[in-house]
C-alpha positions in Angstrom: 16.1 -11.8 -55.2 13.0 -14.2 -54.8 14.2 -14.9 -51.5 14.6 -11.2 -50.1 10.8 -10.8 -51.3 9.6 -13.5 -49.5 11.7 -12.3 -46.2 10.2 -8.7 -46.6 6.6 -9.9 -47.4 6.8 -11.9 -44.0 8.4 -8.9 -42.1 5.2 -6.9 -43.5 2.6 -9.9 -42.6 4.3 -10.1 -38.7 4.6 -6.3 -38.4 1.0 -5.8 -39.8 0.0 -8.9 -37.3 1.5 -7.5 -34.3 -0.3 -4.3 -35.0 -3.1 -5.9 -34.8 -2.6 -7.7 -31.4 -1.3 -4.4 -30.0 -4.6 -2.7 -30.9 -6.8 -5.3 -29.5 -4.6 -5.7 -26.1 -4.8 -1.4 -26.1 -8.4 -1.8 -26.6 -8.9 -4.3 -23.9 -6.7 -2.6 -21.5 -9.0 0.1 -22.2 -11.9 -1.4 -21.6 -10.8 -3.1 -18.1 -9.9 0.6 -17.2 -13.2 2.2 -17.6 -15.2 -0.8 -15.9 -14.2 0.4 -12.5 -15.0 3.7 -13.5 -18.3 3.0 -14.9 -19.1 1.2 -11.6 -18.0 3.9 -9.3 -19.8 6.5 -11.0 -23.4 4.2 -11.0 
C-alpha cells in the first residue's frame, strides 16, 4: 500500500516535471521562431 503511494506520487512529480520542460522548450521554440520574424519585418 505504502509502496504504490510512493510509485504514484513520483509518476505525478515526473509527469508534472516533464510538463514543465515541455512548456519551457514550446516557449523557447517559440521565441527562436519569431526572432527571424521580428528581424525581417524591422
Amino acid at each position: 500500500m505504502r509502496g504504490s503511494f510512493i510509485i504514484t506520487y513520483s509518476m505525478m512529480f515526473i509527469d508534472r516535471h516533464l510538463i514543465a520542460m515541455y512548456g519551457i522548450h514550446w516557449v523557447f521554440t517559440i521565441l527562436c521562431l519569431q526572432l527571424p520574424l521580428a528581424g525581417r519585418i524591422m
